[in-house]
C-alpha positions in Angstrom: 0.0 0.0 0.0 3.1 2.2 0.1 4.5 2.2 -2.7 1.4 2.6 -4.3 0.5 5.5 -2.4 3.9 7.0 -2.9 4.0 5.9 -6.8 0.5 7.7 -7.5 1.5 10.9 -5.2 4.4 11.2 -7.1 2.1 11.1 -10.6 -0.2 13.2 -9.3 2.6 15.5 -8.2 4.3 15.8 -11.7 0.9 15.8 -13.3 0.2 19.0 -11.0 3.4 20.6 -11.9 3.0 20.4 -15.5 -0.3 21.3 -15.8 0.0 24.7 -14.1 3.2 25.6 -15.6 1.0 25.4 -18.7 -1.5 27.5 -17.3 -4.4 28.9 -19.4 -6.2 26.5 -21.3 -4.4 23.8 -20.4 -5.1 24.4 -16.8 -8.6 26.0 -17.3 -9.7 22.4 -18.9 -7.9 20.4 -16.3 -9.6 22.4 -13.8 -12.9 21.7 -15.3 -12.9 18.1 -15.8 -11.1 17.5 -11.9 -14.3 19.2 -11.1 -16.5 17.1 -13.4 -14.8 13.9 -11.1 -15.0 15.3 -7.8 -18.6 16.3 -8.5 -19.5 12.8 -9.6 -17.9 11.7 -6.6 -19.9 14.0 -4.2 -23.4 13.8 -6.3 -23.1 9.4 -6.2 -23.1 9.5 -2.6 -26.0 11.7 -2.4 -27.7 9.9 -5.1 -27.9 12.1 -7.9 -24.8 11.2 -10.2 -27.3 10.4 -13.0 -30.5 12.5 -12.6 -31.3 15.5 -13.5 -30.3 17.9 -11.1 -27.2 16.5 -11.3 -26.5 16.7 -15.0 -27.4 20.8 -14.5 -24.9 20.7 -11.6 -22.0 19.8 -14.8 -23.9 22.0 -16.9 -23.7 24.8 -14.8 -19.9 23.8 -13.9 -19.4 23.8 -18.0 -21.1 27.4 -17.8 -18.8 29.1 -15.4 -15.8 28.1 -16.6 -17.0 29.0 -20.1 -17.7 32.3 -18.3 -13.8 32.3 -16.9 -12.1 31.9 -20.8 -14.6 33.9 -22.7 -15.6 36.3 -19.8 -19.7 36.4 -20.8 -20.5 36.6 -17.1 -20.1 40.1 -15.9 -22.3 39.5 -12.7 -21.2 36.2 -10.7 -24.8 36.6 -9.2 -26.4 36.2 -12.4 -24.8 32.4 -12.7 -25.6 32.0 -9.2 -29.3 32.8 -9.0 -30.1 31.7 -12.5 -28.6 28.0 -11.6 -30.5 28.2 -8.4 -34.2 28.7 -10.2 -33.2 26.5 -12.8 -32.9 23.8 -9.9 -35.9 24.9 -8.1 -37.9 24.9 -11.7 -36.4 21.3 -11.8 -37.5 20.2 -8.6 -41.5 21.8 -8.8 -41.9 21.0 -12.2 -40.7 16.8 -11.5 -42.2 16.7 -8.1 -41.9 14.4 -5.9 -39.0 12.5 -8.1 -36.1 14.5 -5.6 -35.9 15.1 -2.6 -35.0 19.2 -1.3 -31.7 17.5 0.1 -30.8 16.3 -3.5 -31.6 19.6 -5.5 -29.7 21.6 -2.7 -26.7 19.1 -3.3 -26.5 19.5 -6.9 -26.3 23.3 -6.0 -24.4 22.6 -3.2 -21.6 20.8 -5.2 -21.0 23.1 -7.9 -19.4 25.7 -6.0 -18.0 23.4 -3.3 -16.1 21.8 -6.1 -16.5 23.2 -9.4 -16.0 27.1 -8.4 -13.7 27.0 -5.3 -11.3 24.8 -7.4 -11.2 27.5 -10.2 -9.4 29.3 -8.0 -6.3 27.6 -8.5 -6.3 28.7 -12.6 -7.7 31.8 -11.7 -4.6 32.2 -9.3 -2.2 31.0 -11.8 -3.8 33.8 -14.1 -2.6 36.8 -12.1 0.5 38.9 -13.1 2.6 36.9 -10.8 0.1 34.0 -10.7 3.3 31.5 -12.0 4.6 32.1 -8.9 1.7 32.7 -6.7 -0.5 29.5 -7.2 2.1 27.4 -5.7 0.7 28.9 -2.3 -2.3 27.0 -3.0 -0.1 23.7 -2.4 2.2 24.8 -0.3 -0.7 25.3 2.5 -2.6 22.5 1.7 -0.2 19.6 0.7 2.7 21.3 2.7 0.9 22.0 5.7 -0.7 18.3 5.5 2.8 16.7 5.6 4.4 19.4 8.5 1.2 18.2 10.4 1.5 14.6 9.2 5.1 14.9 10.7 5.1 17.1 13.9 2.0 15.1 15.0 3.8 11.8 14.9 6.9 13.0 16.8 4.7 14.8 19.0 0.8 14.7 19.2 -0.9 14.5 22.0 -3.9 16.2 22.0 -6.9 15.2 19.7 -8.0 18.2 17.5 -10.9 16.6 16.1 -11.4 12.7 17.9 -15.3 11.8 16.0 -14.1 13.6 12.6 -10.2 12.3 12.2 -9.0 10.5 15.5 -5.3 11.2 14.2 -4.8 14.6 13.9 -3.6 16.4 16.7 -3.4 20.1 18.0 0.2 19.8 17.7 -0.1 18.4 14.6 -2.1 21.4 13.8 0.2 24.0 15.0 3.4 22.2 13.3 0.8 22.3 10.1 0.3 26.4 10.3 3.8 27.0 10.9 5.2 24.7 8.5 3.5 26.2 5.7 4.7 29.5 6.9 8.2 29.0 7.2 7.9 27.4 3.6 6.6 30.4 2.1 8.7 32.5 3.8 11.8 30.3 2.2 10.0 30.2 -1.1 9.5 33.6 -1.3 12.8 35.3 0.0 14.1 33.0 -3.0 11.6 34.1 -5.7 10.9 37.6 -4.7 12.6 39.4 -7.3 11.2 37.3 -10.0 7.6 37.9 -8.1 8.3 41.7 -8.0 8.3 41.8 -3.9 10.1 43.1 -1.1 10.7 41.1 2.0 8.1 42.9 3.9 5.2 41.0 1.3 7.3 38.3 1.4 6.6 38.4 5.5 3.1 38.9 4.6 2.4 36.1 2.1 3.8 33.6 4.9 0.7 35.4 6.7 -1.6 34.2 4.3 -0.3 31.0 4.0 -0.8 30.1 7.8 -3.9 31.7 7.2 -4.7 29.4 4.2 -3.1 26.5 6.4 -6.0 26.8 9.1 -8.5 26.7 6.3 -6.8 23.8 4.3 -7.8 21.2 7.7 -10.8 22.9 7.5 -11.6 21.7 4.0 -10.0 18.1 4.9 -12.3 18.1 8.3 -15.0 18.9 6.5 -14.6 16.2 3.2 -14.1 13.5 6.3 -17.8 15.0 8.3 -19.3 14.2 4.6 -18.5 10.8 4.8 -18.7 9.8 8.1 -22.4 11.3 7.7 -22.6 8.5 4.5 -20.8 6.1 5.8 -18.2 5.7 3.5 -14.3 5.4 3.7 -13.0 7.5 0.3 -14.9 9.4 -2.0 -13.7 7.3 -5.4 -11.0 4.7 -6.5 -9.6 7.1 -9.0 -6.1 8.1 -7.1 -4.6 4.4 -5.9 -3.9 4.7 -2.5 -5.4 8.1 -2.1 -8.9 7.4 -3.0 -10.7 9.8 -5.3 -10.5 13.3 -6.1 -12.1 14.7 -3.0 -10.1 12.8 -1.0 -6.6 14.6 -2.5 -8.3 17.5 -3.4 -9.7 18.4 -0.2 -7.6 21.5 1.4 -6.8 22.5 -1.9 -10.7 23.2 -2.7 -10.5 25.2 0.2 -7.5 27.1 0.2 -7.1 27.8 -3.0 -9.7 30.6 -3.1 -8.7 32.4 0.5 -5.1 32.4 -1.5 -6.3 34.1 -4.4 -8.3 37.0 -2.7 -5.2 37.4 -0.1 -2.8 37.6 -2.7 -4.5 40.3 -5.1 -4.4 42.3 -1.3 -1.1 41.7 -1.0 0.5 42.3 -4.7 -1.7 45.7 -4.2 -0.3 46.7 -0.9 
């Protein structure tokens, strides 16, 4: 189990690196069909993989990236209300095929998956975006190893015991300032190529322990999901790491705090 696990991390790694030093359509398409997976992956669980409301969950995923590359979307509120009476037109006009749980997934996993993940091309897309969406890992798969490691050495107390009985609040902390002290390093090395003093450099490690906290937020909160469905990994897609929710996780979550933090901080 091992060296599968480390064979397909590895992969997955390279895969990762070459797609978003591609960036722009490369990336943007990427980006879409992860989504289309992780999606599937939610919406089987929930029992909509197949039906309707889950089809206009990929169709509205399809939509706003569309919306990203060809920028026919001034308003994001327009996509997000005209998806949501689309649904509810769905869910009236078939009633009582779905359940309100199932229509308020397929809603639900659009932006849980689908949108937050855009972040990560929509990151990559900034001026110093090349540089700038590896923030997005180094929180999330950075801060998961830091944790991985500090809380083995020295764990003691449970963070979350019903949720993930093997993380711990030193684990935690080692997590938050692990991904710090890695951007801090990354950036003092790429700050000139990045356009940055050390002061946003000092700042960036900011937003990555910020991003850090959110990342096991993400991963706490793909592990309530299914413990409340009983089931161990979202997919088989990823050997030894389950499906795309299951790697994906922190990165859904920290990619888009990374993204707003950063435009604050290139401005400053």
């Amino acid at each position: 189990m091992f060296k599968t696990r480390l064979l397909s991390g590895i992969v997955l790694v390279a895969a990762a690196l070459g797609l978003i030093i591609a960036g722009g359509d490369v990336l943007l398409l990427a980006a879409l069909l992860v989504s289309y997976v992780g999606m599937y992956e939610l919406y089987r669980i929930l029992g909509i993989g197949g039906e309707l409301p889950g089809i206009l969950g990929y169709v509205a995923a399809t939509v706003y990236y569309a919306g990203l590359r060809f920028q026919f979307l001034p308003d994001s509120m327009i996509f997000v209300l005209g998806f949501l009476i689309l649904l509810m037109a769905v869910y009236v006009f078939t009633y009582p095929k779905y359940r309100t749980e199932q229509v308020l997934a397929a809603f639900f996993g659009v932006f849980y998956v689908a949108v937050m993940l855009s972040f990560v091309y929509q990151t990559r897309m900034l001026s110093a975006g090349a540089y700038l969406v590896w923030l997005i890992f180094l929180c999330s798969w950075g801060c998961d190893t830091c944790a991985y490691c500090v809380g083995v050495l020295i764990g003691k107390h449970k963070m979350s015991p019903r949720l993930s009985p093997k993380k711990s609040v030193e684990g935690a902390v080692g997590g938050v300032a692990g991904a710090a002290l890695l951007t801090v390093l990354y950036g003092a090395a790429l700050k000139d190529r990045i356009g940055i003093g050390m002061g946003q450099v000092w700042m960036l490690a900011v937003v990555s322990a910020a991003g850090a906290l959110v990342s096991m937020v993400g991963d706490l909160a793909a592990s309530a999901i299914k413990r409340n469905y009983g089931i161990k990994d979202y997919g088989k897609l990823i050997p030894g790491h389950g499906g795309i929710l299951d790697r994906f996780d922190s990165v859904i979550f920290t990619a888009p705090l990374i993204y707003f933090l950063a435009v604050m901080v290139l401005a400053a």
